[in-house]
Backbone of each chain as ProteinMPNN parsed JSONL, in Angstrom:
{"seq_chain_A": "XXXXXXXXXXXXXXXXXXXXXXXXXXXXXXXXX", "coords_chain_A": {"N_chain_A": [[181.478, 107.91, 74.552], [183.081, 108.611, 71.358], [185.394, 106.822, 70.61], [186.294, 105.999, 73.145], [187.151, 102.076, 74.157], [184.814, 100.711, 74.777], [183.507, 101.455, 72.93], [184.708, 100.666, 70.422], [184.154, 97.95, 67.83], [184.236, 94.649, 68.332], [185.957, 92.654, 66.137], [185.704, 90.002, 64.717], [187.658, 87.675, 64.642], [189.315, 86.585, 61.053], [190.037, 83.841, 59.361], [193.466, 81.952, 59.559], [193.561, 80.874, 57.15], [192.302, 81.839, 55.466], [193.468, 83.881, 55.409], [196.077, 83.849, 54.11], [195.542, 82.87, 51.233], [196.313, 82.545, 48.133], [196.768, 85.579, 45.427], [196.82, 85.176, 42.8], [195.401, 82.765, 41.317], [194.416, 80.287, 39.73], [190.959, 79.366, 37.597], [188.038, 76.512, 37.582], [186.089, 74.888, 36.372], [183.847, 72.045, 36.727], [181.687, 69.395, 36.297], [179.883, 67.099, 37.861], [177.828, 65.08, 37.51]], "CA_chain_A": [[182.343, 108.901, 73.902], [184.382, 108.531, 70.545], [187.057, 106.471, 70.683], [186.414, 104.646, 73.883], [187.188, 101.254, 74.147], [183.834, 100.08, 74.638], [182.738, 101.847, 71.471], [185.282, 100.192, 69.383], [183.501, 97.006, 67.581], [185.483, 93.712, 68.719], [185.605, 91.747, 64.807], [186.167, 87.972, 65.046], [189.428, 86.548, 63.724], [189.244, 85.712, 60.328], [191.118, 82.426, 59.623], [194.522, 82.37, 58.762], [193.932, 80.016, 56.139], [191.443, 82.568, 54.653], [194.415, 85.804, 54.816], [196.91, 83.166, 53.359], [194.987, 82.76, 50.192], [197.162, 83.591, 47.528], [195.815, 86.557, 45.242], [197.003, 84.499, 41.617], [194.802, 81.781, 40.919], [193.423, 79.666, 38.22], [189.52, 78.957, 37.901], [188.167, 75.463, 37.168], [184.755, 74.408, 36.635], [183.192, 71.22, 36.997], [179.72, 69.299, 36.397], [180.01, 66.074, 38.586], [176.917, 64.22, 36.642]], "C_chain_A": [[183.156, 108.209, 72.793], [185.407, 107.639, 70.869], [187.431, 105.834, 72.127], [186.819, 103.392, 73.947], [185.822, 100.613, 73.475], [182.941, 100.399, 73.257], [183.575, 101.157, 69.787], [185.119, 98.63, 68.953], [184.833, 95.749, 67.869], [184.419, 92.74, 66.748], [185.969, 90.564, 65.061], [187.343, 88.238, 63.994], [188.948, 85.858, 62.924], [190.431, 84.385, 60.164], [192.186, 82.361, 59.372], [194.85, 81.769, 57.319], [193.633, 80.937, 55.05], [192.478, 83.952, 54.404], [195.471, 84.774, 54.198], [196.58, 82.868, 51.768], [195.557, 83.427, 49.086], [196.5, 84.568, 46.128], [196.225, 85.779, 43.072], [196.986, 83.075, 41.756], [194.009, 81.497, 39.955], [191.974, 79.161, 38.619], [189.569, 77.478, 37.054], [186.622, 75.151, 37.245], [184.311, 72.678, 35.999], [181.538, 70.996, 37.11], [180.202, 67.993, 36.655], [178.894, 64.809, 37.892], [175.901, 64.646, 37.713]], "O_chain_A": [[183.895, 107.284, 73.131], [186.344, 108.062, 71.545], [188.51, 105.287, 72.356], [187.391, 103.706, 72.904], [185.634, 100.191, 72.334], [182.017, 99.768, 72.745], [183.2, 101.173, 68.615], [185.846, 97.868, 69.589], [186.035, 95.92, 67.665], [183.274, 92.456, 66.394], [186.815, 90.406, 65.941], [187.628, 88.837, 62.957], [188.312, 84.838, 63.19], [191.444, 84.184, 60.833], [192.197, 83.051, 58.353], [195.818, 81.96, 56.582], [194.276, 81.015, 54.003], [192.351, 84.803, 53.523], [195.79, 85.45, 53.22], [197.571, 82.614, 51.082], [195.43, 84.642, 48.936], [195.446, 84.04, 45.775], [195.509, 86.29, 42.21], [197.892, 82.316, 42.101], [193.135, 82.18, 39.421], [191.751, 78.64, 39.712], [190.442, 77.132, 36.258], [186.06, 75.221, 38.338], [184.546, 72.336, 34.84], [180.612, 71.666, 37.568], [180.964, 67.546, 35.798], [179.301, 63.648, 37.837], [174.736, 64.256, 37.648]]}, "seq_chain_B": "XXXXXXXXXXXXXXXXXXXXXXXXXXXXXXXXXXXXXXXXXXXXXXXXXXXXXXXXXXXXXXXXXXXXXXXXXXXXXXXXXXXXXXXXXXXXXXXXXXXXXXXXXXXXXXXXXXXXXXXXXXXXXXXXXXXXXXXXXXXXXXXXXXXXXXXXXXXXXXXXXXXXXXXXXXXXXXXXXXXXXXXXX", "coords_chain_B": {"N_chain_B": [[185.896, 67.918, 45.962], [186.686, 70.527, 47.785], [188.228, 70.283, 50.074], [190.28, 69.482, 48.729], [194.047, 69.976, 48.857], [195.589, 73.168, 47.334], [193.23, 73.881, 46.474], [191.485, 76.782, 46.722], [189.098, 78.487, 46.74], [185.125, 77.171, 46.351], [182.424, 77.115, 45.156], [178.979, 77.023, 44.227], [177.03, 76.602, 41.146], [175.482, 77.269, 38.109], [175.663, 76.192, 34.707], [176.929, 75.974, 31.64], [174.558, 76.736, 29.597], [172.031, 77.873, 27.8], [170.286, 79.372, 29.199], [168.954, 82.557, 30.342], [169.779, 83.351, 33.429], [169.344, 81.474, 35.256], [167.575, 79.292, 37.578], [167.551, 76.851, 40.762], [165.468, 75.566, 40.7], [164.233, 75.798, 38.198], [166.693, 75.357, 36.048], [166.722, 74.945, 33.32], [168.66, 74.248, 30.079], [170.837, 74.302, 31.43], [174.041, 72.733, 33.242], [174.537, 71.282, 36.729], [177.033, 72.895, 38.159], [180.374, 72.656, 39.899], [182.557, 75.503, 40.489], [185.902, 76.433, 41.206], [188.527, 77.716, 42.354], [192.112, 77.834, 42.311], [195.571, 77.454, 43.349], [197.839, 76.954, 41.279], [200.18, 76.283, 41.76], [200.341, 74.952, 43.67], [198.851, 72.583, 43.363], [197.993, 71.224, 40.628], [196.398, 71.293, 37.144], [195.706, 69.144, 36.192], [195.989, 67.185, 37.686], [193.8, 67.97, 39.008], [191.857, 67.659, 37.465], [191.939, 64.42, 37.51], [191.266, 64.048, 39.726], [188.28, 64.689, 39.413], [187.311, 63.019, 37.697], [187.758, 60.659, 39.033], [186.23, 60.777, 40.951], [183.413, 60.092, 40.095], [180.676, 58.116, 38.486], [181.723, 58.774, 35.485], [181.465, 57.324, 32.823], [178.372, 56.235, 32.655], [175.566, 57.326, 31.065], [173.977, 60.577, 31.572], [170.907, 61.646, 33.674], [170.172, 63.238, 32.668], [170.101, 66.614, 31.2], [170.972, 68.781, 33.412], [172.179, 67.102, 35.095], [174.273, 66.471, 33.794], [177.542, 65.221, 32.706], [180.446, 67.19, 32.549], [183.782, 68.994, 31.633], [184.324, 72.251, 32.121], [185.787, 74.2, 30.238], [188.502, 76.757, 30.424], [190.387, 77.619, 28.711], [193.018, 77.155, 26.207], [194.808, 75.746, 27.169], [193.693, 74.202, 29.383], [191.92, 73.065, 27.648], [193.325, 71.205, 26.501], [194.344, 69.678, 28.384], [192.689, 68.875, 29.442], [191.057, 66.61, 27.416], [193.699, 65.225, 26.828], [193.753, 64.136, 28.874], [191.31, 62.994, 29.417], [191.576, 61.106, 27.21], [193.461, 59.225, 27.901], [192.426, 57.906, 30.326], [190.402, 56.259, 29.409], [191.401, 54.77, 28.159], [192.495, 54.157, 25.589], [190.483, 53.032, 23.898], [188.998, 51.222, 25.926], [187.153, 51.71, 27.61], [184.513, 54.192, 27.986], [184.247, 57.355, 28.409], [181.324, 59.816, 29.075], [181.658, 62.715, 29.42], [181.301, 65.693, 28.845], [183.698, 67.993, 26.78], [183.953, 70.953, 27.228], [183.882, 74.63, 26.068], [184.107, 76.7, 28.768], [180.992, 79.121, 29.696], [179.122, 81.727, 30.923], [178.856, 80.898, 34.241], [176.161, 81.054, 36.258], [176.103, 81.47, 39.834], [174.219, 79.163, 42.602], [171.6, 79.118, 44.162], [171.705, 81.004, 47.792], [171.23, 78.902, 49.639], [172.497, 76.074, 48.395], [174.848, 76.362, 48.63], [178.085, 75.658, 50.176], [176.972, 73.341, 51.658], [176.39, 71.328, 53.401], [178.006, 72.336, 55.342], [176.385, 74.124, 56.177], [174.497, 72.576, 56.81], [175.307, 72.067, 59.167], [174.988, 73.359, 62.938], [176.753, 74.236, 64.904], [179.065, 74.505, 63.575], [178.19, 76.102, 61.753], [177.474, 78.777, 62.713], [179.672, 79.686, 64.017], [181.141, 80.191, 61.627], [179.037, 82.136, 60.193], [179.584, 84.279, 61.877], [182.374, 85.033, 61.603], [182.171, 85.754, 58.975], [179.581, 87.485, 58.362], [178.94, 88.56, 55.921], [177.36, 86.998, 53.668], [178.646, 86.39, 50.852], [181.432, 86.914, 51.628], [181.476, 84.682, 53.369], [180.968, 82.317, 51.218], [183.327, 82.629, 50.07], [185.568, 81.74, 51.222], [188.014, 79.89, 51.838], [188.703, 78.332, 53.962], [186.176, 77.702, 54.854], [185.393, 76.016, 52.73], [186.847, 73.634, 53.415], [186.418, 73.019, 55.61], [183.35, 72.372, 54.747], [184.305, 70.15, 53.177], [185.357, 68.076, 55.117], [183.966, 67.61, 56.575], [181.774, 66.257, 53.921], [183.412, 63.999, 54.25], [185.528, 63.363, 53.129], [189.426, 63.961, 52.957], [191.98, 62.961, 54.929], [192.062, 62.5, 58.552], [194.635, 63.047, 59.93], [195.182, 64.986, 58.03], [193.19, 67.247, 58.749], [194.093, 67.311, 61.565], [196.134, 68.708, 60.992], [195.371, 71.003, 59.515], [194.191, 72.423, 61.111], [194.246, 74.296, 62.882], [194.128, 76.944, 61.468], [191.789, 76.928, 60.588], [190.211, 78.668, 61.914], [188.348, 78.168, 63.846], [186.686, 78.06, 66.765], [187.645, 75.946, 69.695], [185.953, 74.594, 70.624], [184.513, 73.968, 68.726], [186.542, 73.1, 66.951], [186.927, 70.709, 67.903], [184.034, 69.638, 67.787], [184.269, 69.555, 64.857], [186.095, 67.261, 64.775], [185.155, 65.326, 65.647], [182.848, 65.158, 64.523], [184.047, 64.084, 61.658], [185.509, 61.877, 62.823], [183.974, 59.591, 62.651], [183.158, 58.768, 60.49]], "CA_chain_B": [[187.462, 69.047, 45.736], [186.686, 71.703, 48.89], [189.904, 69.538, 50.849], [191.868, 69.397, 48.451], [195.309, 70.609, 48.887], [195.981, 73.699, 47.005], [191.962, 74.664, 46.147], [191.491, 78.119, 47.799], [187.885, 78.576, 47.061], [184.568, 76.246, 45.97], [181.063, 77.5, 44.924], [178.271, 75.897, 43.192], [176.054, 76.907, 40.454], [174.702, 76.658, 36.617], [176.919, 76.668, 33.62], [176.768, 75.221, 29.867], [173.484, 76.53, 28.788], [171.731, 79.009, 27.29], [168.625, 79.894, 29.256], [169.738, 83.072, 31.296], [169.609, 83.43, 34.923], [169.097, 80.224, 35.628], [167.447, 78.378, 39.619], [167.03, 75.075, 41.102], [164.169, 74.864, 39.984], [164.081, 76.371, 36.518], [167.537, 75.203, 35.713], [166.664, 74.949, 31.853], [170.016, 73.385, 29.786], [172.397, 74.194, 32.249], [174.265, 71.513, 34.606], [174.712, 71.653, 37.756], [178.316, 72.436, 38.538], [181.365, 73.453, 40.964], [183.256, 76.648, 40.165], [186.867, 76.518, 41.74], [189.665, 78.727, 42.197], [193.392, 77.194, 42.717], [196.413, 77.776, 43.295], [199.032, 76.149, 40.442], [201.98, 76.126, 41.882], [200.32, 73.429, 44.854], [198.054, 71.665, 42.642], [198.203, 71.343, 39.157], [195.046, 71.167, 36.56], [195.568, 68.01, 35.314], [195.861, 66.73, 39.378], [192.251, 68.045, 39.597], [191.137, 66.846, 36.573], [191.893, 62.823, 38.204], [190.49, 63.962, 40.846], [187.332, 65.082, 38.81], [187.123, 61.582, 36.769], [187.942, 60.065, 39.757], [184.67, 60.871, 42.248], [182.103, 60.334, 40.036], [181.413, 57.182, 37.001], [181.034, 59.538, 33.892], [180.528, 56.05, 31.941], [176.75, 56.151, 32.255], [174.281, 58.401, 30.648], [173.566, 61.407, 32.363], [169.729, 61.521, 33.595], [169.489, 64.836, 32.064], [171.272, 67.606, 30.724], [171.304, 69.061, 34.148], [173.118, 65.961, 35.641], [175.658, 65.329, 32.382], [179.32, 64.991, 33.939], [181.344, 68.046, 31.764], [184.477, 69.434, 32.226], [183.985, 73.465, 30.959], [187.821, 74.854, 29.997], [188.703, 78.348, 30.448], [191.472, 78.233, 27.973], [193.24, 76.053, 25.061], [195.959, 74.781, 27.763], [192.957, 73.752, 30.056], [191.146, 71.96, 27.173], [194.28, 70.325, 26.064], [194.899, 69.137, 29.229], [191.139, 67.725, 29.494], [191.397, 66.118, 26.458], [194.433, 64.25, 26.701], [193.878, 63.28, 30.518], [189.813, 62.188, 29.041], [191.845, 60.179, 26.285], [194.437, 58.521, 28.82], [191.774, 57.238, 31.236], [189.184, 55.679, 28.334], [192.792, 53.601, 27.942], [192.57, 53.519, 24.217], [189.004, 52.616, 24.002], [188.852, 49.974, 27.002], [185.9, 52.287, 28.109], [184.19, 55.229, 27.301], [183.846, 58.41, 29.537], [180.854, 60.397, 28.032], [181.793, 64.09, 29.96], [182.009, 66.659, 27.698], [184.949, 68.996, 27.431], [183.326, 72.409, 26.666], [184.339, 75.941, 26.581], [183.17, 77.587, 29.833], [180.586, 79.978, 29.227], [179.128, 82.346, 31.784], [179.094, 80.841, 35.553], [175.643, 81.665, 37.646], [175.742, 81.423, 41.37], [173.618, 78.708, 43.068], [170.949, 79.847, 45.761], [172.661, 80.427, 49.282], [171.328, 76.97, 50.492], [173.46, 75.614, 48.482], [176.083, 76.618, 49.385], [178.449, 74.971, 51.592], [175.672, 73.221, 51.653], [176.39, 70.558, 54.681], [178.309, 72.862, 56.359], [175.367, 75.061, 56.75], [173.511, 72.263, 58.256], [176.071, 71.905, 60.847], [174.36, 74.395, 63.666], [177.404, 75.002, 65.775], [180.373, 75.396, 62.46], [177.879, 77.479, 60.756], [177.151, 79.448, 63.448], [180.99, 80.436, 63.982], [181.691, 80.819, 60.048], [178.574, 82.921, 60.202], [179.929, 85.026, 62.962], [183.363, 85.194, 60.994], [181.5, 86.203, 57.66], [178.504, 88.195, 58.467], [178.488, 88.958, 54.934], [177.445, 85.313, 53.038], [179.464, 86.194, 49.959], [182.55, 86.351, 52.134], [181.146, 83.157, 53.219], [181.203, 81.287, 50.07], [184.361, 82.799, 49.2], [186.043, 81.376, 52.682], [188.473, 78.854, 51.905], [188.463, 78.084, 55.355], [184.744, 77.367, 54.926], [185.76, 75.19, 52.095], [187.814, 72.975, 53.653], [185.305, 72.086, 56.231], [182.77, 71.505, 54.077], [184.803, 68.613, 52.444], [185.852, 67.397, 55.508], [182.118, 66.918, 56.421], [181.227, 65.011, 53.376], [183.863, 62.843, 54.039], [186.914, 63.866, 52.475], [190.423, 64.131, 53.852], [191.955, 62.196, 56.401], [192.075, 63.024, 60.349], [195.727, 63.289, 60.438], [195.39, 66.638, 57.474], [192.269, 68.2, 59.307], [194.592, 67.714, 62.846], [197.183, 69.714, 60.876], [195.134, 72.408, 59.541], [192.924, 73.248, 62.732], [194.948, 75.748, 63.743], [194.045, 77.403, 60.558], [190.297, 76.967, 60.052], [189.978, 80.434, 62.716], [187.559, 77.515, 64.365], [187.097, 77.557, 68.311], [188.172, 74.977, 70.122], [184.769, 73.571, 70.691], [184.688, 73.934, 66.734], [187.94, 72.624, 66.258], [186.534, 69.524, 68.447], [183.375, 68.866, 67.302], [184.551, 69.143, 63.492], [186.95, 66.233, 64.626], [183.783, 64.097, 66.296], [182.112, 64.198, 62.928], [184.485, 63.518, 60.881], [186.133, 60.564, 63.471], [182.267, 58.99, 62.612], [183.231, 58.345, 59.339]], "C_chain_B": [[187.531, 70.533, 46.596], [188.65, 71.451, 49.531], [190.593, 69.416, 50.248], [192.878, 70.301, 48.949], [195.52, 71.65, 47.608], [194.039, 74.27, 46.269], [191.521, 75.662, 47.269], [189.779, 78.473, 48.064], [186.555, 77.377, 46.291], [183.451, 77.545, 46.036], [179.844, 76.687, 43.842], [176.88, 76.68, 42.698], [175.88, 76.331, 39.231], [175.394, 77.047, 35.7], [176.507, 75.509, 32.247], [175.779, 75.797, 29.19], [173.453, 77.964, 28.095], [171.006, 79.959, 28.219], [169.133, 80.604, 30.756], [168.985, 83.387, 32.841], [168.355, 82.403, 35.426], [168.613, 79.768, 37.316], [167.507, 77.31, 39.28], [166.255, 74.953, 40.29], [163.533, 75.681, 38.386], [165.771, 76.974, 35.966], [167.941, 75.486, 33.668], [167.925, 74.285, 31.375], [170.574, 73.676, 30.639], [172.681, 72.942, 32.827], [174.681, 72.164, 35.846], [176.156, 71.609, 37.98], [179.114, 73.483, 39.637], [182.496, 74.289, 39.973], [184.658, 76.51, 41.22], [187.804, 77.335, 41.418], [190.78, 77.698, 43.055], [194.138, 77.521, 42.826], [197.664, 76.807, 42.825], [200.066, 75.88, 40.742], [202.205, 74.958, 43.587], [199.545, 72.431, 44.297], [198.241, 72.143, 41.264], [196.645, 70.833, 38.194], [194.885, 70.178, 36.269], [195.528, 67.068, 36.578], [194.088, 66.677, 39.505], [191.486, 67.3, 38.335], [190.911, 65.137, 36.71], [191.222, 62.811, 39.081], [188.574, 64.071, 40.608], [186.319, 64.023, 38.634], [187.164, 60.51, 38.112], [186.671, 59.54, 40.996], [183.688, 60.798, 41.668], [182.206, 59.387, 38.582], [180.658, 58.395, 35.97], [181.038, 58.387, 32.569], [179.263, 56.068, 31.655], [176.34, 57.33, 32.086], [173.906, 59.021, 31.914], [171.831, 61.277, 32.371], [169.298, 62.637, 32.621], [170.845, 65.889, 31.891], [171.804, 68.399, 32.616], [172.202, 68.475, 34.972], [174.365, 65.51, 34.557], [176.845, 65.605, 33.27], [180.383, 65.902, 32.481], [182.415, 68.566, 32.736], [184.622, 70.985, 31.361], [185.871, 74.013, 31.216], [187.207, 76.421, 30.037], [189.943, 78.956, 29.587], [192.216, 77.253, 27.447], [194.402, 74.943, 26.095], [194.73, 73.82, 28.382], [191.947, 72.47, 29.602], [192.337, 70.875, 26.645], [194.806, 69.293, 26.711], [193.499, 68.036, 29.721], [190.809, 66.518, 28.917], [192.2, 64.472, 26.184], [194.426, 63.716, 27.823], [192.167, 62.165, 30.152], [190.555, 61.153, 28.183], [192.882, 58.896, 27.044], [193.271, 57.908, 29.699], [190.672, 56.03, 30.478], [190.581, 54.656, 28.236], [192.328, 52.993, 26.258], [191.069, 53.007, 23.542], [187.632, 51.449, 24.871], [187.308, 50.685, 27.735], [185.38, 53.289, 27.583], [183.537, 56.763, 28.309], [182.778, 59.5, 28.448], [180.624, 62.183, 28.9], [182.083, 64.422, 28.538], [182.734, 67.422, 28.269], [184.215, 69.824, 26.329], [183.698, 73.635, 26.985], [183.455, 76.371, 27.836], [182.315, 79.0, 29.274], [179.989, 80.935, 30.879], [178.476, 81.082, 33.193], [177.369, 80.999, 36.335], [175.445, 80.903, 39.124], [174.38, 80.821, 41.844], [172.415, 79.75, 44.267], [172.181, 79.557, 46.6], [172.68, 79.731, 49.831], [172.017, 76.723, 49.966], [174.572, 75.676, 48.298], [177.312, 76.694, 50.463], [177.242, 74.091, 52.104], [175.709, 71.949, 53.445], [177.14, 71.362, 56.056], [177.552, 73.802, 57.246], [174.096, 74.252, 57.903], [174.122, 71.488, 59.262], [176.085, 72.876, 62.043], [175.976, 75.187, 64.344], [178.632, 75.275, 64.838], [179.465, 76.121, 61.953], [177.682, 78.348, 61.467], [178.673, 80.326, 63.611], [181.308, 81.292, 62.523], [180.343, 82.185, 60.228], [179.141, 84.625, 61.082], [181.767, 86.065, 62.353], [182.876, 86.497, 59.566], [180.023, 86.326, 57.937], [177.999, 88.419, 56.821], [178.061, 87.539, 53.962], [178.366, 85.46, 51.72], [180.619, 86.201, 50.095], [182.481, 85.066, 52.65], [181.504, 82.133, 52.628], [182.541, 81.471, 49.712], [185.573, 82.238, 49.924], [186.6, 80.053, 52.001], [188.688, 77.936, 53.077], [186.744, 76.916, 55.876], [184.496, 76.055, 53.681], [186.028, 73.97, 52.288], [186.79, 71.909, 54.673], [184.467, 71.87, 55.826], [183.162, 70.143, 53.169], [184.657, 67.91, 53.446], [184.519, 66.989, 55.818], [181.332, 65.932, 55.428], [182.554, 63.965, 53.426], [185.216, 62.626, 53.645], [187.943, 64.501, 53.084], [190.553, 63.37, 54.883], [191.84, 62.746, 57.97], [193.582, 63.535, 60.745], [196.022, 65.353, 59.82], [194.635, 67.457, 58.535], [193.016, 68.159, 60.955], [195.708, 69.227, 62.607], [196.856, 70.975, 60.457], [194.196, 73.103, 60.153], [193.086, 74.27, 63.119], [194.781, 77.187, 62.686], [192.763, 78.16, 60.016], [189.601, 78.008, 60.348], [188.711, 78.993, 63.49], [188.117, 77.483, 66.103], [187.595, 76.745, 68.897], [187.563, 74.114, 70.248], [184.57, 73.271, 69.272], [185.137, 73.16, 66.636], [187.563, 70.937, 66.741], [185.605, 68.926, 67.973], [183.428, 68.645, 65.95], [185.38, 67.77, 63.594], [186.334, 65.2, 65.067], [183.26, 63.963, 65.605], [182.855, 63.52, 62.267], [185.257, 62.027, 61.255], [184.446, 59.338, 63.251], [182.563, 58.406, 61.323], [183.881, 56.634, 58.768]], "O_chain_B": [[188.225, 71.482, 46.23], [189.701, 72.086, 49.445], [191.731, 69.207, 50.669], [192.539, 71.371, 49.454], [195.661, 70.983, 46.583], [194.038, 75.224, 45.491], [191.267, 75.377, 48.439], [189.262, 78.672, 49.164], [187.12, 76.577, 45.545], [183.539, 78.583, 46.692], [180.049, 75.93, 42.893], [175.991, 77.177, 43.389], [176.043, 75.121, 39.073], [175.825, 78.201, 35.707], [175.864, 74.459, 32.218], [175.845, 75.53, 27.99], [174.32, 78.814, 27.894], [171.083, 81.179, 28.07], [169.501, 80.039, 31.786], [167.799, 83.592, 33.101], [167.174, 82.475, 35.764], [169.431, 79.98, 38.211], [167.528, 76.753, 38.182], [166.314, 74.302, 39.247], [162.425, 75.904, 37.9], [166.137, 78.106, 35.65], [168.896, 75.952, 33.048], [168.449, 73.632, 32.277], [171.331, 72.709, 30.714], [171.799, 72.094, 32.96], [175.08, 73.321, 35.973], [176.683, 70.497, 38.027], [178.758, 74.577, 40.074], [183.101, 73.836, 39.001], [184.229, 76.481, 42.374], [187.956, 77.701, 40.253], [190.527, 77.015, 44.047], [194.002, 78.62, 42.287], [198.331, 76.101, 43.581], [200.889, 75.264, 40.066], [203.146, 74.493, 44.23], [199.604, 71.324, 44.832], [198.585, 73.269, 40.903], [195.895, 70.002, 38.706], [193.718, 69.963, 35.944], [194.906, 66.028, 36.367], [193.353, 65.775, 39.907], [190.608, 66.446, 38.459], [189.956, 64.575, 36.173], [190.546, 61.839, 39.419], [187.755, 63.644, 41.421], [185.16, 63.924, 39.037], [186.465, 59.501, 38.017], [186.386, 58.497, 41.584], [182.717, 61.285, 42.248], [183.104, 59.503, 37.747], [179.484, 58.728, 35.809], [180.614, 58.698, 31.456], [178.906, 55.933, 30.484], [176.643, 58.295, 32.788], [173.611, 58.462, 32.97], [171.295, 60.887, 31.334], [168.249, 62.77, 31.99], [172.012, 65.901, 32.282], [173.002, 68.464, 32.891], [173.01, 69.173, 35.587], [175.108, 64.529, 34.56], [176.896, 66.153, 34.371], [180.928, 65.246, 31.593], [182.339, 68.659, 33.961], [184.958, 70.995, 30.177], [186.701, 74.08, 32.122], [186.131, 76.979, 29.823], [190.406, 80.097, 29.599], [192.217, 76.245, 28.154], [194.711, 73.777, 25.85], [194.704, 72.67, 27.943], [191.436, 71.542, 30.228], [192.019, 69.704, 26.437], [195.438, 68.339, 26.256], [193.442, 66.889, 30.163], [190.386, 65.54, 29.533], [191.849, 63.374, 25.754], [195.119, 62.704, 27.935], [191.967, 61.006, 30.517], [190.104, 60.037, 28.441], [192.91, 57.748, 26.602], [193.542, 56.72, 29.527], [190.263, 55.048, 31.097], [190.248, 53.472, 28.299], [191.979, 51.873, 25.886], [191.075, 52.587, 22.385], [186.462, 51.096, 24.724], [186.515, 49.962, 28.338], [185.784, 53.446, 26.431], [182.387, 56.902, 28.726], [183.17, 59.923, 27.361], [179.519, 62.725, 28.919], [182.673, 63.905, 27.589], [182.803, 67.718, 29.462], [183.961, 69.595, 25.146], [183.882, 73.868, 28.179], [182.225, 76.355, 27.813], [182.869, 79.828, 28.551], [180.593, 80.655, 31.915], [177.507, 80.411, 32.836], [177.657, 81.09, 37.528], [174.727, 79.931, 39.358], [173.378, 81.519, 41.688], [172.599, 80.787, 44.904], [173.094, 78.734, 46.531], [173.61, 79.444, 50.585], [173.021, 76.934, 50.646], [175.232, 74.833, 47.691], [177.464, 77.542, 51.342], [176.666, 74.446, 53.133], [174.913, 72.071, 54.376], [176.977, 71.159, 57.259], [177.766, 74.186, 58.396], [173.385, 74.592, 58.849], [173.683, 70.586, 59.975], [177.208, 73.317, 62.284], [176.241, 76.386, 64.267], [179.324, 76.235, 65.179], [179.987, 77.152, 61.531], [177.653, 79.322, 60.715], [178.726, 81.523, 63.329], [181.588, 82.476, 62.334], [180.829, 83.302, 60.409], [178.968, 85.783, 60.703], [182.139, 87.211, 62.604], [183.206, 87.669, 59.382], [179.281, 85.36, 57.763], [176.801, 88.442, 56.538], [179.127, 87.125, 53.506], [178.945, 84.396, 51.499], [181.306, 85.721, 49.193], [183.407, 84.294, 52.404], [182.148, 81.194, 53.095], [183.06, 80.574, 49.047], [186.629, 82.236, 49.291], [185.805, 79.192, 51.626], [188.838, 76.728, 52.893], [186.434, 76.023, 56.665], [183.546, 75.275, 53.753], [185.587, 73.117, 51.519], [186.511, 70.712, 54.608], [184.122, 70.8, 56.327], [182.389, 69.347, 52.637], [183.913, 66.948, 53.259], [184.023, 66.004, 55.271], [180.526, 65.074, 55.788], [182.614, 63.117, 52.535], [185.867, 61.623, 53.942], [187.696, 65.512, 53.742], [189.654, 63.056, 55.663], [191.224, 63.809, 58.045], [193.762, 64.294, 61.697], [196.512, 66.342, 60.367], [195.261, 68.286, 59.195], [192.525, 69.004, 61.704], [196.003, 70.186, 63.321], [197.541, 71.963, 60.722], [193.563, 74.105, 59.82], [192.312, 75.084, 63.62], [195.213, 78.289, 63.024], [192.582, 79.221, 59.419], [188.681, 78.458, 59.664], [187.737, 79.746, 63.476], [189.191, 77.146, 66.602], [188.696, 76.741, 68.346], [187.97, 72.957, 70.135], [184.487, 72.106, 68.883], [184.53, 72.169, 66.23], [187.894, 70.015, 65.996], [185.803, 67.766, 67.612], [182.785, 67.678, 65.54], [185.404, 67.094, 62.566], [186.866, 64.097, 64.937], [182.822, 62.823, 65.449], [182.577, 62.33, 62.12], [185.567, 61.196, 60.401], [184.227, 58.358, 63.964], [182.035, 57.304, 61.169], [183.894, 56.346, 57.571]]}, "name": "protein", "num_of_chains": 2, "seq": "XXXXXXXXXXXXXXXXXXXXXXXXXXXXXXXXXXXXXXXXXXXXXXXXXXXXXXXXXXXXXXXXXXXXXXXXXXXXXXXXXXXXXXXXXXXXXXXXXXXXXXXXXXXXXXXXXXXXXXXXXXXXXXXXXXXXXXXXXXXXXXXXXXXXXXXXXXXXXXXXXXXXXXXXXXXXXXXXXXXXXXXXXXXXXXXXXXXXXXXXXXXXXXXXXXXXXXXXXX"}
C-alpha cells in the first residue's frame, strides 16, 4: 500500500563533505605533461 | 590536486585543440588534462598553480601535443597570475618551464574509466561511492569521491584523511580499508 514504510525507498547518505560543497567556485584546468 | 584542501571537484578530459569531440584514442591536438572546481576563499589560484609546477618537470619536451604540460586560463586575472607565478619559478632564466599558458577553450569529458580512475579500481570504495551515486555523473562530480581518489595515489597525509573520515559518507569498513591502503604507502 502507498505510503507504507516498506514502500518508501531507503537512499544512502550522501557525504557530508559532498552537501558542504560550497555553490561559488572558480574552475581551473590543467594538462600535467 | 583531488586532496587538496579547498578543491571541491576533479574530472579529466581533452582541452586545447581543435579536433571536436575528441577520445582516448582519437585524441587529435588536444592534451590530456584535469578540469577543477575550487573554492577561493580556502585555496587560492596561484596556491594551485605551485602545486601544478610542482608535481610534474614541465622542463622537458612534451612527447606529444597530447602530453605538453599547459596551464589553460579562464580569465585575464587567471593568466596574469600564470604568467607571473611561470616567470617567478624559471628564476630569471636559471631554467626554463616550457607549459604553455593558453586561453581555455571548450573542456570535453574523458570516458568513465577514467574517471576517478584508481578509485574505480578499488572494488570495495567503488562499490560504496557507486551505491552513494547511482548516477556516474554525480559520481565524478563527488568531492567526496575526489578526495579519495588522491588519497589513493598517494597524496595527503594519514593524520588529514583521519580528520576527514567522518566526512567521506564512507562505512566503517570503508573508512578502514581506505586507511590500510594508504598506511602502505
Amino acid at each position: 500500500m502507498a505510503g507504507d514504510k516498506a514502500d518508501i525507498a531507503v537512499l544512502p547518505e550522501l557525504p557530508p563533505m559532498d552537501l558542504a560543497v560550497p555553490t561559488r567556485l572558480q574552475t581551473a584546468d590543467f594538462a600535467f605533461g | 590536486m583531488g586532496c587538496q584542501i579547498g578543491v571541491a571537484r576533479t574530472r579529466v578530459g581533452y582541452a586545447g585543440g581543435s579536433t571536436p569531440d575528441p577520445t582516448y584514442r582519437q585524441i587529435g591536438d588536444h592534451a590530456e588534462t584535469v578540469q577543477i572546481d575550487f573554492n577561493p576563499e580556502t585555496v587560492s589560484y596561484e596556491e594551485l598553480l605551485e602545486l601544478f609546477w610542482s608535481s610534474h618537470d614541465a622542463s622537458r619536451p612534451a612527447w606529444s601535443r597530447q602530453y605538453m604540460s599547459a596551464v589553460f586560463f579562464h580569465d585575464e586575472e587567471q593568466e596574469r597570475l600564470a604568467r607571473s607565478v611561470k616567470e617567478r619559478l624559471e628564476g630569471g632564466g636559471q631554467r626554463t618551464l616550457r607549459t604553455g599558458v593558453l586561453p581555455a577553450s571548450r573542456f570535453y569529458l574523458a570516458e568513465d574509466y577514467h574517471q576517478k580512475y584508481i578509485l574505480q579500481g578499488d572494488r570495495t570504495l567503488n562499490s560504496e561511492f557507486r551505491r552513494m551515486y547511482p548516477d556516474f555523473a554525480d559520481f565524478v562530480a563527488s568531492a567526496s569521491a575526489a578526495k579519495v581518489n588522491g588519497y589513493l595515489y598517494g597524496c595527503g597525509t594519514l593524520e588529514q584523511i583521519r580528520t576527514q573520515l567522518g566526512s567521506l559518507g564512507l562505512s566503517a569498513k570503508g573508512g578502514e580499508h581506505l586507511l590500510a591502503r594508504v598506511r602502505k604507502f
